[in-house]
N, C-alpha and C positions, 0 to 999 in steps of 0.2 A: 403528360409531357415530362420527360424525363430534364433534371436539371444538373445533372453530373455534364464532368469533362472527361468522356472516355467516345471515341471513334475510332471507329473501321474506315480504313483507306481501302480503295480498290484502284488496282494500277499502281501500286507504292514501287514497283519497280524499274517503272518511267521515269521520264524528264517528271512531268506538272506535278504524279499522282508523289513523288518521293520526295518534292520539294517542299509540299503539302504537308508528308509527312513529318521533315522534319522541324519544319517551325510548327506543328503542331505542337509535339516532344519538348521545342524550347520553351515555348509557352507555358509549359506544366501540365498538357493532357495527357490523359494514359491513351495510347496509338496503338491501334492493331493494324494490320494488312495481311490480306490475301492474296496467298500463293502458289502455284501450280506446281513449279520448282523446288529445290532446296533454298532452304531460310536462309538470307545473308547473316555473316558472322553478329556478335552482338553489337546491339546498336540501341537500348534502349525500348524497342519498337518490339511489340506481340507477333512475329509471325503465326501464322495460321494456315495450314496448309488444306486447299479446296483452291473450284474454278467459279469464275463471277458469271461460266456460264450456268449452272446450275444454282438455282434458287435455293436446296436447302441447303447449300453451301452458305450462300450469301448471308440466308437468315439466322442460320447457328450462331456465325462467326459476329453478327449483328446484335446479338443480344445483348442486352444492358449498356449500347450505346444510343448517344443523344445524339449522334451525328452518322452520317455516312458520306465520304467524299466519293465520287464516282469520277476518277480519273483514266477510266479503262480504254483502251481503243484496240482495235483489231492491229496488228504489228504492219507494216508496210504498206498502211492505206489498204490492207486486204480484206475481201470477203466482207465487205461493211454491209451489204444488206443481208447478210443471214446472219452475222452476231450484233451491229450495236444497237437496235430495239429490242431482242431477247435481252438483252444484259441490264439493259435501265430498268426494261421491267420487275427484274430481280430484285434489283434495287428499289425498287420501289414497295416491290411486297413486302420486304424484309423492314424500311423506315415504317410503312402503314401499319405493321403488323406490331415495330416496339416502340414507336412515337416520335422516332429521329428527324430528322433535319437531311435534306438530303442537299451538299454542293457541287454544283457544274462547272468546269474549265468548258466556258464555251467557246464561239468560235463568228468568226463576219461572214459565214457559207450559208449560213440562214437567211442572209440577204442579197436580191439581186440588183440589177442595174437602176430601179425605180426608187431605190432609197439611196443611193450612191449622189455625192463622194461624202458627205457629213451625217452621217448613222447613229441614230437616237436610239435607245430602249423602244419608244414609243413607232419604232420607222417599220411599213409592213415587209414582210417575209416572205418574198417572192421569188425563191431562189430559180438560177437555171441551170442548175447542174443535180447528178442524182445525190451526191453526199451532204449538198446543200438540203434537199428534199427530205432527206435522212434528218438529220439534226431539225429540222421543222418539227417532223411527227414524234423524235425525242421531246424537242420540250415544250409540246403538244400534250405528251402525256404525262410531262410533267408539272404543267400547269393543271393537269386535273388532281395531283397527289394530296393537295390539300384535304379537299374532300374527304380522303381518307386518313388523315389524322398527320401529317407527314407536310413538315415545311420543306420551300426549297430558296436555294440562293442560286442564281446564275452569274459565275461573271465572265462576260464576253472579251479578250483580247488579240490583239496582231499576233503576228508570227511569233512562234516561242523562241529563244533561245536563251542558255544556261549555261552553267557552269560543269552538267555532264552531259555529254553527246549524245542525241536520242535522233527521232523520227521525225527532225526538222529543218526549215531550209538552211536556215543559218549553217548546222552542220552538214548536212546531207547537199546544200545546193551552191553555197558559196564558198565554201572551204572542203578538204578530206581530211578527215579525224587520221591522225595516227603520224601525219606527213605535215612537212614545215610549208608554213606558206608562201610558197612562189607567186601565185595567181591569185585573184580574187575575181570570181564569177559575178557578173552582175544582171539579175533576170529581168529586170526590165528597164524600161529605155530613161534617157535622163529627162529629168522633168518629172517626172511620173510621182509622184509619194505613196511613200508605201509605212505600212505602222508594223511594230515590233513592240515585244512585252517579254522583258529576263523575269527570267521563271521564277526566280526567288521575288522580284518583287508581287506577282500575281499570286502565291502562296502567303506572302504576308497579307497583302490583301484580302485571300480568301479566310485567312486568322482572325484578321481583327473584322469582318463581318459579322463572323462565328457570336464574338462576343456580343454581338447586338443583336442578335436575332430575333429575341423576343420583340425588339421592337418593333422590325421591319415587316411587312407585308406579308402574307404567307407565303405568296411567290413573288419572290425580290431577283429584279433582274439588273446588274450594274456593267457597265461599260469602261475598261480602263482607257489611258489614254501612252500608255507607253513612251516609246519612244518611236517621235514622229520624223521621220527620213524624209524631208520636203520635199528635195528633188529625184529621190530612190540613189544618190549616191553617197551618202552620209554616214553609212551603214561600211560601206567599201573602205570609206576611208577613214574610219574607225578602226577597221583592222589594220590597215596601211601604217596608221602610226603606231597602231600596236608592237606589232611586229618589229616597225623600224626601229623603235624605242629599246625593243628586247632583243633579237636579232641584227640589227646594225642594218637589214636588208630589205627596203622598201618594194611588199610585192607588189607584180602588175595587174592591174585591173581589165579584165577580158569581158564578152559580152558572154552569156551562159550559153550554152550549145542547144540551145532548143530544138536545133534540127535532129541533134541525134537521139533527143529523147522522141520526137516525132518519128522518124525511123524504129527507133528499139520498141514502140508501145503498145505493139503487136504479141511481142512476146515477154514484156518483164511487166507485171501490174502494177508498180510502184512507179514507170515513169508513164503510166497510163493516166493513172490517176494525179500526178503534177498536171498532165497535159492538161485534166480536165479544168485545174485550177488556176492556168495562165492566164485568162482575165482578171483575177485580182493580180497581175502585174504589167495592165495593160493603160488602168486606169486607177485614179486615186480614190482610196475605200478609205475613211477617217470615223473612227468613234472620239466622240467627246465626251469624257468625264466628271460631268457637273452634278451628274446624280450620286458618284459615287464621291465627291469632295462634300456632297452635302451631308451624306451622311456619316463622312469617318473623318471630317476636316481638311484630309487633305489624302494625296496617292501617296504609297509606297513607292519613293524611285530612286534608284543607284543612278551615277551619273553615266554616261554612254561607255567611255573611255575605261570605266572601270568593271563595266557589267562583261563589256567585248573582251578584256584580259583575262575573267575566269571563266568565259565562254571556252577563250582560245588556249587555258589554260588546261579545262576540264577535255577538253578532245587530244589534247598531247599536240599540240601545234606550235608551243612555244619551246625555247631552250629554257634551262633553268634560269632563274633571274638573276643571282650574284650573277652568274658569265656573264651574262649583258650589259650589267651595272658596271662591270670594269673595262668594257670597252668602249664607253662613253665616245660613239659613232655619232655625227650627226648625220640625218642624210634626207635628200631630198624629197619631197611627197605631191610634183606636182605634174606625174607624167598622168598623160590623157589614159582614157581607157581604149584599148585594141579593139 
């Protein structure tokens, strides 16, 4: 068992796998990541250039690390059944084969309606979707990694969002990166709760596990508790005052166009694959956090209002802040949703 602080990210170029990274860096481990592309300018961090589909890639770039995070995912919900079990399995050979540690950004697709709405580690895996099915037989076979020499940590949270715009609803479904926010999309109905997790706090999280590992199980599975949207409108109007705060201009909260992704899903995969996941906005999914306050004290959490400003920040949705600051707007934030 190796007891250095030196890991391999995979997916460092994502929302989870980069954020991972870099509180990795802060913390004072030496950080590598694998990349397909050209290396981002310097950053502290080891690029290494390979694909996390190919194994001897993985386990080169794996050598003389204690850790492996496996943050990788097919780009646009694409083609998940023909790379994301080749790819863990990579991963796996490459911790079995030098002793590491392997950690999952999991996900609540592992479970279906019979563990729903309050979801334990301990709640069974009955998913009914294929991507749910998918992530079963990932950490299927990563519950057997032990065996072969190779810890793992799982931690499961809501929807990502962060401080840079990736492959998630936050940015992809309730806002557009790039453009000021008029609207805010809201996917499901009011009443409804729905859970959320800013990516930097799930990244500290997955740090300060790191440091306990030897304690913990060989395969330790934790549950955050994010940030819980009671009614699924909290989330909306989070932005709402964001924005009004920073832009003077309270946008309007609209219902999400489900029907056009229902139309379009024929021919784009990415609003195929939302479609398939519109029961978790149909019904209340909640993980509770008690396993994982018992073992680190307490969660890592940014407060709502601040995590959604460098969400809204990192997509280029806001104006710069001195402007805003000098126009000290109030304005109102209690128009219904359309």
């Amino acid at each position: 068992m190796h007891s250095n602080t030196t890991a391999l990210v995979l997916g460092a170029t994502g929302g989870i796998g980069g954020e991972v990274a870099r509180e990795l860096r802060e913390a004072g481990w030496d950080v590598r990541a694998l990349t397909r592309g050209t290396p981002p300018a310097r950053d502290g961090i080891t690029w290494i250039r390979g694909d996390a589909m190919n194994r001897d890639d993985v386990v080169a770039a794996a050598q003389g690390c204690s850790v492996i995070v496996h943050a990788v995912n097919p780009p646009g919900y694409r083609r998940w059944a023909e790379l994301v079990l080749p790819m863990i399995d990579n991963t796996i050979a490459a911790a079995a084969e030098h002793g590491a540690a392997v950690v999952l950004p999991g996900t609540v697709y592992n479970f279906g309606p019979d563990a729903f709405p309050d979801v334990t580690e301990a709640s069974p895996q009955n998913p009914r979707t294929r991507k749910g099915a998918i992530r079963v037989e990932l950490e299927r076979r990563l519950r057997a990694a032990p065996a072969r020499g190779a810890r793992v940590i799982v931690v499961r949270a809501g929807d990502f969002f962060g401080p840079r715009p990736g492959n998630n609803w936050f940015s992809q479904g309730l806002i557009t990166p790039g453009r000021a926010v008029t609207a805010v999309n809201l996917p499901g109905a009011r009443g409804v709760g729905h859970q959320w997790a800013y990516l930097p706090d799930v990244a500290r999280t997955m740090v300060q596990l790191l440091a306990r590992r030897e304690a913990l199980e060989p395969f330790a599975a934790f549950h955050m508790a994010g940030h819980w949207d009671a009614d699924g409108t909290e989330m909306a109007a989070a932005i709402r005052r964001v924005v009004a705060r920073r832009s003077g201009n309270a946008p309007k909260i609209r219902a999400f166009p489900w029907w056009l992704v229902t139309l379009a899903s024929p021919f784009v995969a990415t609003f195929r694959e939302l479609r398939e996941m519109r029961y978790l906005w149909r019904e209340p999914v909640r993980m509770g956090n008690a396993r994982l306050v018992a073992a680190l004290g307490q969660e890592p959490h940014t407060p709502l209002d601040e995590a959604v400003e460098a969400a809204l920040e990192g997509a280029g949705c806001l104006p710069p802040a001195s402007a805003a600051e000098n126009r000290g707007r109030a304005v109102s934030l209690d128009e219904p949703a359309s």
